[in-house]
N, C-alpha and C positions, 0 to 999 in steps of 0.2 A: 228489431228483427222482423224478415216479412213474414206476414201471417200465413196459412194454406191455403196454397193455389194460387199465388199471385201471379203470375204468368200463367193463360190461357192463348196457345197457338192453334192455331189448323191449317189443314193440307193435305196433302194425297198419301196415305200409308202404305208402302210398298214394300216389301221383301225384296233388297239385290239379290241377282245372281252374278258374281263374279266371276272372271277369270283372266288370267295373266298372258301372255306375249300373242295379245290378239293381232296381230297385222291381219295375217288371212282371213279374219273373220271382217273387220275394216274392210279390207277387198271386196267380199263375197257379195257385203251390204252397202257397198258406196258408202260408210259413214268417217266422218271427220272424226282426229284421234283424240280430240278434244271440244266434246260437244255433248247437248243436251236436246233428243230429240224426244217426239211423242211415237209413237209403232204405226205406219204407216203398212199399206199392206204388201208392200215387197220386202218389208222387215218380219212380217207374221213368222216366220219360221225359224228366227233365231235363236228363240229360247228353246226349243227344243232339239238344234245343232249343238250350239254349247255343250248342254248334260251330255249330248251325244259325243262328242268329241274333243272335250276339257272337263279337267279338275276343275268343279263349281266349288266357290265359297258361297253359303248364303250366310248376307246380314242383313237383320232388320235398319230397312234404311227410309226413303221417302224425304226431302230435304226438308220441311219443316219440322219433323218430326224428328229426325238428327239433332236440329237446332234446340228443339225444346229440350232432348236429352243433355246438349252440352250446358246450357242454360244451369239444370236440376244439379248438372256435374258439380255447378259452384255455388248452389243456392241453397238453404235452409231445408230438412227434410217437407216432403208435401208442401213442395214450392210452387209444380208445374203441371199445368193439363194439356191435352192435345187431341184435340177434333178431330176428326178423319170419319170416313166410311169403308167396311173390310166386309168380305163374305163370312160364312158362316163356315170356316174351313180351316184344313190344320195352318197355313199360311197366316192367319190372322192368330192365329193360337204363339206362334211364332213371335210375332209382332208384341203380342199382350208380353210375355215372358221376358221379353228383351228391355222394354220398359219397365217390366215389374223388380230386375235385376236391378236397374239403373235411378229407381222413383219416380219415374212418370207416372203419371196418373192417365189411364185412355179412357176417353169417351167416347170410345166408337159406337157410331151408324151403324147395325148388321144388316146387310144387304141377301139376304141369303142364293136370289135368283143369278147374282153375279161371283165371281171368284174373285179373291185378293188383286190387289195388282200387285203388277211383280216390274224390274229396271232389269236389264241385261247391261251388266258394266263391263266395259270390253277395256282391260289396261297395258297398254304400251309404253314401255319406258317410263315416263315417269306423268303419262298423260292419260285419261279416263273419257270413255266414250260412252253416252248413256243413251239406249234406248226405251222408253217406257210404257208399260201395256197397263194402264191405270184401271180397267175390271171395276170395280165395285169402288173405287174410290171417287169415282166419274158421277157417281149415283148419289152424292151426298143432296138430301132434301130438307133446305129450311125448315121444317117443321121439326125437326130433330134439334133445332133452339130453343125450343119450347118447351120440352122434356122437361121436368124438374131438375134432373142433374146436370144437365146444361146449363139450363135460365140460373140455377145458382150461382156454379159458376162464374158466368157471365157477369150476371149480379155483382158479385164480387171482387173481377178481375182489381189487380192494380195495373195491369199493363195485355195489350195484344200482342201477338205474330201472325204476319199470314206469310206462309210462303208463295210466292207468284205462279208459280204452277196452279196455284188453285182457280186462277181466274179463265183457266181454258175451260174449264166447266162450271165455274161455281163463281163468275163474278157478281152476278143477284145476294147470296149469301155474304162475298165477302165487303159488297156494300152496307149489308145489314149491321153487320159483326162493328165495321170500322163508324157508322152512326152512333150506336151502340155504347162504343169508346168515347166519343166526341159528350152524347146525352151525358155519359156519366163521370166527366172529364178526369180520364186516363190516358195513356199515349197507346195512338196504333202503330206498327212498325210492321214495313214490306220489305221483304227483297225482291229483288227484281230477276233473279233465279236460272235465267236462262235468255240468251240472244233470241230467240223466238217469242218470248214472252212479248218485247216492246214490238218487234217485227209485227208480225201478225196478230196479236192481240192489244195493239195500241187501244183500241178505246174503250174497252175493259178498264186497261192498268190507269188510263187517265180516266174515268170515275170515281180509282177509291184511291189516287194519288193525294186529291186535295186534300182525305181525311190522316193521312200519314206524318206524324213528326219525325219521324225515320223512316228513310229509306235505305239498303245497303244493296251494291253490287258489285261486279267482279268490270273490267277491263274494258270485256268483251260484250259485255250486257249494256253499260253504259254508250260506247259505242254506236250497238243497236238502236237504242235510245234515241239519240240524238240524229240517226238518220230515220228512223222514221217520224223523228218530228222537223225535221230538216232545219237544224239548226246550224249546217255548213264548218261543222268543226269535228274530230276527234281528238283536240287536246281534255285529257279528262278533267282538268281541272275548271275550264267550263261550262261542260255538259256536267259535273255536280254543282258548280253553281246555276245552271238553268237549271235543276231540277229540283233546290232548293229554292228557288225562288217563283216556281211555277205558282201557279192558281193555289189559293187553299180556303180550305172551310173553317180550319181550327183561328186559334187565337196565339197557339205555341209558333216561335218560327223554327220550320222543318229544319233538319239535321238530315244530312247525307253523307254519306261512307264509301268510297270508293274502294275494291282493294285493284292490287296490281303483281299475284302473283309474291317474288322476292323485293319487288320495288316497293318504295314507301308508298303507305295508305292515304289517298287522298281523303281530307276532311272539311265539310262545309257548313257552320253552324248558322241559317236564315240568314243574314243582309250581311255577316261577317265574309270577310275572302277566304280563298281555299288555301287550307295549309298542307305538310305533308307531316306522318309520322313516321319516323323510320323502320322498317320489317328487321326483326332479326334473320340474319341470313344462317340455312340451315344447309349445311354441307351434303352434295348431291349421294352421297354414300349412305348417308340415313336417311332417305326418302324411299318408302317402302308406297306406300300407294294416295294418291291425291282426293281419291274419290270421298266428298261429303269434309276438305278443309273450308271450305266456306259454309258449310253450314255451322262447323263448329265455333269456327271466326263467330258467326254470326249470333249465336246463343251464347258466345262468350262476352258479345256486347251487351246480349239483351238483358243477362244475369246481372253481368255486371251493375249496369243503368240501375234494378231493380231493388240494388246493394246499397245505391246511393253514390256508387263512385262516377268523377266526372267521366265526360266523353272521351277524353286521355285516355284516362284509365282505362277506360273500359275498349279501347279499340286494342292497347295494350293488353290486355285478357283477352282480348279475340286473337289478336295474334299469337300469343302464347299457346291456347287449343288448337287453333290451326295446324302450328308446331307440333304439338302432338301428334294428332291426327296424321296426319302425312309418314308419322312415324310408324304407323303400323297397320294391318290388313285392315280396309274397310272403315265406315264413317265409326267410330267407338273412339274412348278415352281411355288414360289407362287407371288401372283399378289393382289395389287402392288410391283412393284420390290423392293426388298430390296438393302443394300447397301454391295455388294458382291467382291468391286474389288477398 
């Protein structure tokens, strides 16, 4: 069984605010009904139209830190830690609680001079629009590795996550982190988290690629991918083998995970070819909200992985949380735990 703490993630801790049949808020803010932006400042004002003018859900969300909680979902108690930086504020009090409910263990950064961040999730139909005002999670400072309760950690880990979001602010740290892994040979795993992420922070994500034996993304992010590395394709089964086979530092050969939505999950395990696994398909009548199914997909790999089950398997337990997840408000599993693994 794994000892405590074997999974050590990081990434940006946000608090969603939710709300339901956003078109006119989409309108208002020029955003796509299905995307993952950063808060640009003609978006500055939407968190405070929302509250003003819709029923807010808040849940503790932030995707890697979703992931770690789907992860702990199926993992041994004091399985799972999760880096982040929060202000000193009820928002992060929030955050702490939600975790504490679920077994995550937080090692938050407090930031006091900045606020939590917070996601504005705008949902239509059966699609999630994210904007995110990252506050105090922008502020995470390497020297916060060094902490003793970190560096133990660390120490420790049997396995990494970084969520790719992190690397808009923090790809110096998530260099360190995926080194780290490598010195003390454990697997690091990224996801690639958002269409913007490979766009405009391509050579961030190709720094701490080569130290990755997993990568997972969505469709849309792969896509991304491969035009900003212009590799003249969107079939994904491809672009996961170029990204399998790209550069690397390790000695493992990379594993990549494509998902596609209801379509089978592309899989590519280093010099092998891509296969697909089949999705169970979830009838559109119980799809209650999409926002944070790939991150649990994605903690449902990493747990699994951590369990000892193969990559089958474990894409298989990502899909089955994914399933979940979509079933009900907001990134969360249901409780009590089912039997999932």
């Amino acid at each position: 069984m794994p000892g405590q703490y074997d999974l050590v993630a990081f990434g940006n801790p946000l608090l969603d605010m939710s709300i339901r049949d956003g078109e006119e808020v989409l309108k208002k803010y020029n955003l796509k009904s299905n995307d993952a932006i950063l808060v640009e400042p003609q978006h500055e004002s939407i968190y405070e139209y929302i509250v003003q003018n819709y029923k807010v859900q808040y849940v503790a969300g932030g995707a890697a830190q979703n992931t770690a909680r789907a992860a702990q979902y199926i993992l041994p108690e004091k399985s799972t830690a999760y880096l982040g930086a929060v202000g000193n504020d009820d928002l992060a009090q929030q955050l702490r609680a939600a975790n504490d409910r679920e077994g995550l263990r937080s090692a938050y950064q407090v930031t006091p001079d900045h606020p939590t961040g917070s996601c504005a999730v705008v949902i239509t139909g059966h699609d999630r629009s994210l904007v995110t005002r990252l506050g105090a999670a922008e502020k995470f400072d390497k020297a916060h590795l060094e902490t003793p309760e970190v560096k133990q950690l660390t120490d420790n880990a049997k396995f990494f996550y970084m969520g790719g979001f992190f690397v808009t602010h923090g790809a110096e740290v998530g260099l360190i982190v995926a080194k780290k892994a490598k010195e003390i040979g454990v697997p690091f795993s990224l996801n690639l988290s958002a269409p913007f992420i490979p766009q405009f922070f391509t050579q961030q994500l190709d720094s701490i690629i080569p130290y990755a034996s997993l990568v997972i993304g969505n469709e849309s992010e792969a896509v991304a991918y491969a035009e900003a590395h212009k590799l003249g394709t969107t079939d994904l089964s491809a672009i996961a083998e170029a990204i399998a086979n790209s550069p690397s530092e390790i000695s493992k050969p990379r594993t990549v995970v494509i998902t596609h939505g209801s379509e089978p999950t592309i899989l590519v395990e280093g010099g092998n070819k891509p296969r697909t696994i089949p999705t169970k398909q979830i009838p559109a009548s119980e799809i209650v909200d999409t926002n944070g199914a790939g991150d649990a997909f994605a903690g449902g790999v990493v747990g699994a992985l951590i369990l000892g089950k193969s990559i089958d398997e474990a894409v298989q337990i990502g899909q089955k949380l994914g399933g979940m997840c979509i079933g009900q408000d907001g990134p969360r599993l249901k409780f009590p735990k089912e039997q999932v693994v």
